[in-house]
N, C-alpha and C positions, 0 to 999 in steps of 0.2 A: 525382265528385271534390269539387264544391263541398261537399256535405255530409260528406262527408270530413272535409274543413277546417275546416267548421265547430264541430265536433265535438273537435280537435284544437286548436283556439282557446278554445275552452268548460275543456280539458286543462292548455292553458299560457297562462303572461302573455307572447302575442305580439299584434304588431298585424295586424285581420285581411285589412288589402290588403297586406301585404308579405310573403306567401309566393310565393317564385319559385322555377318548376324551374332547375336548374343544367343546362347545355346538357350533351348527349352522358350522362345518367347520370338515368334513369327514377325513382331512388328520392329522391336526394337535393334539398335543396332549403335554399335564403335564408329567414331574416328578422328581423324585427327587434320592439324594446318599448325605444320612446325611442331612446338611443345605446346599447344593448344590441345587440352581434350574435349571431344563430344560425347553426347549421346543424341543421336538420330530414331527418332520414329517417324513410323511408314505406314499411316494405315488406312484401310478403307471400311471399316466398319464405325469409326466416330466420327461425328459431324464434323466439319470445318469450321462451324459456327460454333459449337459447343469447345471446340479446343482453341478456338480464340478466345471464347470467354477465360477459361482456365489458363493462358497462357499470359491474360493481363492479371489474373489473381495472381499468379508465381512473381510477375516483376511486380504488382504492389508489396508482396510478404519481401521481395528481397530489398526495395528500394526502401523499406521503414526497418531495415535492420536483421531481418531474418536470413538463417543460413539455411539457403532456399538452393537447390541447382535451377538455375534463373535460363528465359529463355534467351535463345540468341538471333538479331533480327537476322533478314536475309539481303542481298543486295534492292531489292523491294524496299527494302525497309519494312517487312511482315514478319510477324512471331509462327503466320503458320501459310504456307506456299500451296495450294491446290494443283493439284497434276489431272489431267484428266489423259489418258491410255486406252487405244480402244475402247470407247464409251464407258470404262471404268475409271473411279473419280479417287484418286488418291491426296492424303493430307500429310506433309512433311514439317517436320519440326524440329528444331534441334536447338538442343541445350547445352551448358557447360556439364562439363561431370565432376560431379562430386568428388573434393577431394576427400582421402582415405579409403576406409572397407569395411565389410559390417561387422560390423563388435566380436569380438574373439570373447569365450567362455568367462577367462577373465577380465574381459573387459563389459560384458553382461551384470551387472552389479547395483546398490543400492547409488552410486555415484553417477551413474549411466543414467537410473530411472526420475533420478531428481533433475537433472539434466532435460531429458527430453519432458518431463512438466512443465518444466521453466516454458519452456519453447512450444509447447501446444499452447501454453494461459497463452505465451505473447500474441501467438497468430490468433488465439480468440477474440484478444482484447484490438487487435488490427480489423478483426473481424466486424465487431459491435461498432467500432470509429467505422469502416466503412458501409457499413448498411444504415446509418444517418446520412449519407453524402446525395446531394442531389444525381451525382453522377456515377454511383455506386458499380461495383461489377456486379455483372445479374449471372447468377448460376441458376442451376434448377434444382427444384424441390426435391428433398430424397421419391415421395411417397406415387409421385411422377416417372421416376425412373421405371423401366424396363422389367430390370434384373429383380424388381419391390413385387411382380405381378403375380402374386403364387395363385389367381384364379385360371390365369392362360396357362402356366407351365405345370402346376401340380397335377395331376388326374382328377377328374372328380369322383373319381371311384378312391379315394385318400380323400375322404368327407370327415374325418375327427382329425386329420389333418389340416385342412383349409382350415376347419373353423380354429382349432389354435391358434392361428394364425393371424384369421382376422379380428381374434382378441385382442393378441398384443398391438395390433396396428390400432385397434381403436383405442386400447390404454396410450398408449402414446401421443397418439392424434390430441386426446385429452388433456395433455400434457400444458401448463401456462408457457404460451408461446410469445415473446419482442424480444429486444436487441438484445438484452443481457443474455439469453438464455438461449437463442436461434440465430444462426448466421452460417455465412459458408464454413465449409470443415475441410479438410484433408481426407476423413474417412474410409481410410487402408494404411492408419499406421501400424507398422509390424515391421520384424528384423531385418527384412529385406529393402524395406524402404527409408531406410537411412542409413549413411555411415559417419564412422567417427575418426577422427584425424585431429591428431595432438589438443588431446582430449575436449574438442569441439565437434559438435552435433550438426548433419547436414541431411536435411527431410529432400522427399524427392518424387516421383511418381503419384502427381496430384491427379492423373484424368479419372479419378471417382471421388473428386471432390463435389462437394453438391451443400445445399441449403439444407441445413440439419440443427436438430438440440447439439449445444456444445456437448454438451455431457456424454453423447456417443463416440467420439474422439477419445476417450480417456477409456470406455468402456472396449473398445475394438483394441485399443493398444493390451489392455488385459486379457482380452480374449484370446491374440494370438500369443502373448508374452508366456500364458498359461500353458502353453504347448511347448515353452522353451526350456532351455537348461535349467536341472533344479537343485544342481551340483551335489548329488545324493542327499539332499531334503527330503521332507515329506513335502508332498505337493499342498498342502494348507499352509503352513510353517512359509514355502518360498512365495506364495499367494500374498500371504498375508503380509511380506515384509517389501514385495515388490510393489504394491498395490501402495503400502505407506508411503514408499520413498518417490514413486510417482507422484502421487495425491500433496504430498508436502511440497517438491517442486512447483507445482503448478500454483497451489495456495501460498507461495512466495511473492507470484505474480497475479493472484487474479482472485477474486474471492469466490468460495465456493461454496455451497449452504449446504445443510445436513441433508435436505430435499433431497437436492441430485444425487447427493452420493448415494443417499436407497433408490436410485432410479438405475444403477448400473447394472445390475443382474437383468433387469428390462429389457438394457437395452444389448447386451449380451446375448439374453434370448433372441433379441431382434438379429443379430450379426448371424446366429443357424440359421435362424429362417433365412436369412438370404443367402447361407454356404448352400442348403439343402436346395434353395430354390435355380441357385446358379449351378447345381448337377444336373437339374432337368432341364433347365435352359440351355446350356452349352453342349452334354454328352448325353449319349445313345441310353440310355438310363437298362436296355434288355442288354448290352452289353460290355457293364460296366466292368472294368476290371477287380481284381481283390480290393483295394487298399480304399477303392471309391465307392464301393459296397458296404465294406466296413463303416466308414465313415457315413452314409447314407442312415445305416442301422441308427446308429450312435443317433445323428442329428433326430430323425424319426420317434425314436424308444423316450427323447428328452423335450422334444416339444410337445407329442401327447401326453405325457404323463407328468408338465412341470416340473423337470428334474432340471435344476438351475447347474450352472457350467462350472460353479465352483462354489462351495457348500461354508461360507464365510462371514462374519459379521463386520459387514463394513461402515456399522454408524461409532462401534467401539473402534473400527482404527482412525475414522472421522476424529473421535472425542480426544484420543490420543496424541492425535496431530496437535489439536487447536492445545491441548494440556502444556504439551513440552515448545 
């Protein structure tokens, strides 16, 4: 690893005792050059091609206005450096960091979620302008991906599972797909992936950005939002009033038709299948621990049996928006 670094410091103007791994996450990592902050990734499982794709999407979202943690070239003049290590190929990248931290309880709120709407329509609407362009960035299709494969990774002894499964993929598949409605996305926004700093919003951790329905974006932001603070709510009550103030943000900037909004429990159910399908893809599924069992259950019990992730009528808070 030291040689690594070394190597990676020779790449960029960082200073060379202030790389630190970030706890719980093998790739990424701190540092600094003067009162410059980073954040460094280090990886060898993503392509080098696929994370220059994504690293020219970060500087078009931040060059058209977006509070993006944008990348930073290398004395190359590259957004991403290849290292090759005893016939091991590693990809280096580094970014500014974000200023601020992630939203404190109080600052979790309906002013937060109209916020971050604002700024999903805008990168949509960045989005739809650049998939016209002759010289567009090319990402790849969600349904391409990997981590989408629940015929390699599920068992096929989980047969009322698979086919759940390639129901929802084919309702979606179905789905009217051009610019207004399909483009690149972010697709991992959640609490962790952005922070707020004098009360400005700043998105971050794009590498599972991919060609998708915009509408999945806004669905994934409620899926994990649904797991958040519900400041002694009832979880329908905070559903229902986080999901408004999201949906209204967004429909500040971007128009958004009653269609999609019934298309978000879809694609909701789309985000399990891929939580459940990235537990058999990444861990030991015979010996999983409590909390990743649990959660297996859960994912399992609600994709056979259509038990939607949050039990809500979202064409009445649709109606409500466009009313007021």
């Amino acid at each position: 690893m030291e040689t690594l670094k070394k190597q990676i410091i020779d790449l960029y103007e960082i200073e060379k005792d202030s790389i630190e791994k970030l706890p719980d996450n093998g790739e990424i990592y701190t540092c600094n050059y003067g009162s410059n902050e980073y954040i460094l990734r280090i990886s060898k499982r993503i392509s080098a091609e696929g994370q220059k794709a994504e690293t020219r999407w970060v500087n078009y979202l931040f060059n058209n206005g977006i509070n993006v943690s944008n990348p930073v070239s290398s004395k190359n003049n590259e957004f991403v450096e290849q290292i090759i290590l005893k016939d091991t190929s590693y990809s280096a990248v580094l970014f500014n960091k974000a200023k601020g931290q992630i939203p404190s309880t109080n600052e979790w709120n309906s002013t937060l979620f109209i916020k971050c709407g604002e700024t999903i329509a805008k990168m949509h609407n960045l989005s739809e302008l650049n998939n016209g362009k002759e010289n567009r960035v090319i990402i790849n299709d969600w349904h391409i991906q990997d981590e989408y494969d629940t015929e390699k990774y599920i068992p096929s002894n989980s047969q009322k599972l698979r086919e759940k499964c390639n129901k929802i993929f084919k309702q979606i598949n179905s789905l009217p797909k051009n610019n207004q409605t399909y483009g690149v996305i972010h697709s991992d926004i959640c609490l962790g992936n952005f922070f707020i700093h004098e009360d400005e919003i700043t998105f971050f951790d794009f590498q599972d950005c991919e060609q998708h329905y915009f509408i999945n974006d806004l669905a994934i932001f409620i899926y994990f939002a649904i797991y958040n603070s519900f400041n002694g709510e009832d979880i329908n009550s905070y559903a229902e009033q986080m999901i408004s103030s999201l949906l209204k943000g967004y429909m500040k900037e971007r128009k958004l038709d009653i269609f999609w909004v019934n298309q978000i429990p879809l694609f909701m159910k789309l985000r399990e299948i891929l939580s459940i399908n990235q537990i058999y893809c990444y861990e030991n599924v015979d010996k999983l621990n409590d909390d990743y069992r649990i959660l297996m259950n859960i994912y399992r019990r609600n994709i056979e049996n259509d038990i939607p992730v949050i039990d809500i009528n979202f064409e009445s808070i649709w109606e409500n928006i466009k009313a007021n």
